[in-house]
C-alpha positions as CSV (number, residue, x, y, z in Angstrom):
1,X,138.9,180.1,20.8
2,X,142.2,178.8,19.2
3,X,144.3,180.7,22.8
4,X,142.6,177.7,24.7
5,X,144.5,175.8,22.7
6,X,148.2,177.1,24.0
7,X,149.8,175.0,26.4
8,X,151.2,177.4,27.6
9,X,147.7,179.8,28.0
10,X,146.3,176.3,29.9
11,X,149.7,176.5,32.3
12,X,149.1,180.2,33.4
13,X,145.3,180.1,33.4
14,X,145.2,177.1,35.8
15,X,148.0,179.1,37.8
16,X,145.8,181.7,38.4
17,X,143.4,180.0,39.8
18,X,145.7,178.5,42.3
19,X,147.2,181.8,43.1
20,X,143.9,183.9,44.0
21,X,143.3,181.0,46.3
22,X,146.1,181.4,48.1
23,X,146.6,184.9,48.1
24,X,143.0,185.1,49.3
25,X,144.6,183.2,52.2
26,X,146.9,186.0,52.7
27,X,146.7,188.5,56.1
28,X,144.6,191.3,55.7
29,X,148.0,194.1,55.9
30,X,149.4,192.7,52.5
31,X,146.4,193.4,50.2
32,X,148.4,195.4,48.2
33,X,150.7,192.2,47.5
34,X,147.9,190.4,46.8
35,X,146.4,193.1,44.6
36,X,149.9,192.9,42.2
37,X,150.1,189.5,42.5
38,X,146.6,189.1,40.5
39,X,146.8,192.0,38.4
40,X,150.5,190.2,36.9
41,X,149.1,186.8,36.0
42,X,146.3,188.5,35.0
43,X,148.3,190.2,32.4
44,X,150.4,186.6,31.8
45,X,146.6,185.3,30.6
46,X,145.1,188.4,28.7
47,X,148.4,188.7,26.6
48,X,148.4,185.4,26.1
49,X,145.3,185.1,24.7
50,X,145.9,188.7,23.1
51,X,148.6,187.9,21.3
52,X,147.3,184.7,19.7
53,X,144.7,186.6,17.8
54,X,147.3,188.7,16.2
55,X,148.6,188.2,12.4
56,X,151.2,189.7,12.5
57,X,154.5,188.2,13.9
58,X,155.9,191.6,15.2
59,X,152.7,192.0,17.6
60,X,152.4,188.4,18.2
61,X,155.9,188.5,19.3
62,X,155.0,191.8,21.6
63,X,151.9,190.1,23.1
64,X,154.0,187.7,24.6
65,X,156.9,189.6,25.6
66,X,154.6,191.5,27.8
67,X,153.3,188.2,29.2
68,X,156.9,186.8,29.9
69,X,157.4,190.0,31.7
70,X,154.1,189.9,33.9
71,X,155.3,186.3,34.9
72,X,158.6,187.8,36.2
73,X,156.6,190.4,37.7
74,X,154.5,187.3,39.5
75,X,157.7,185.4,40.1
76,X,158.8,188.9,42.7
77,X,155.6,188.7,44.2
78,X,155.9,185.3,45.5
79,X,159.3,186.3,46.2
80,X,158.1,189.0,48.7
81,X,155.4,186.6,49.7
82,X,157.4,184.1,50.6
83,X,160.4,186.8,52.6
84,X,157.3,188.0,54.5
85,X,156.2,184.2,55.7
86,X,152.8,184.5,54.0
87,X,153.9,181.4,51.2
88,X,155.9,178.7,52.7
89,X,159.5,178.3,50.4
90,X,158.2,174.6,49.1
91,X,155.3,176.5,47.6
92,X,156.9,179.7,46.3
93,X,159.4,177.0,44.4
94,X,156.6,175.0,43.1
95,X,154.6,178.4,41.5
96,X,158.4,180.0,40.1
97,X,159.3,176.3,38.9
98,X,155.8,176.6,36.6
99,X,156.3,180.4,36.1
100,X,159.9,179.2,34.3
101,X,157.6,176.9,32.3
102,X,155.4,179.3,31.0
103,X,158.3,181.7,29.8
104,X,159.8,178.5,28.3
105,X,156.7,178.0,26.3
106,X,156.8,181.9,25.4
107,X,159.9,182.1,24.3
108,X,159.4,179.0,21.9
109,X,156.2,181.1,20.3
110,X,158.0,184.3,20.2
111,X,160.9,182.6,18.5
């Protein structure tokens, strides 16, 4: 499919791998967190992908709007994550460091 293609689809896939790893990690209390926290980079994939198969460059361009936004989303979970002492700051700078990468790489499509 031509969305495997995207760098940036690559980037956030491969993130969330890494990120249901650790939040599988995370104490039983903050399932909720971790519930979010999948269902954001979730979206950052699917409207990725999503919005590659459009034609048109309006609903391209809203495809991944949505998907810059669901990385911000992500970005405030591993905020909280990392306030609460369930993600170590060295970690939580390493995953928003890539998140800033992927909306980089958005913003050059939706451009």
């Amino acid at each position: 499919m031509l969305h495997e293609k995207l760098k940036c689809y690559q980037v956030a896939a491969k993130l969330a791998e890494e990120l249901s790893k650790e939040g599988a990690r995370w104490p039983r209390g903050l399932g909720y967190l971790y519930d979010q926290l999948r269902r954001a980079i979730a979206s950052v994939v699917l409207n990725i992908a999503e919005g590659n198969a459009r034609r048109s460059t309006a609903e391209r361009r809203r495809f991944f709007e949505i998907a810059r936004a669901s990385a911000v989303e992500v970005s405030a979970c591993v905020d909280l994550a990392s306030s609460f002492g369930i993600m170590k700051p060295l970690a939580a700078s390493a995953v928003k460091s890539r998140l800033t990468e992927i909306s980089k790489m958005l913003w050059a499509l939706i451009r």
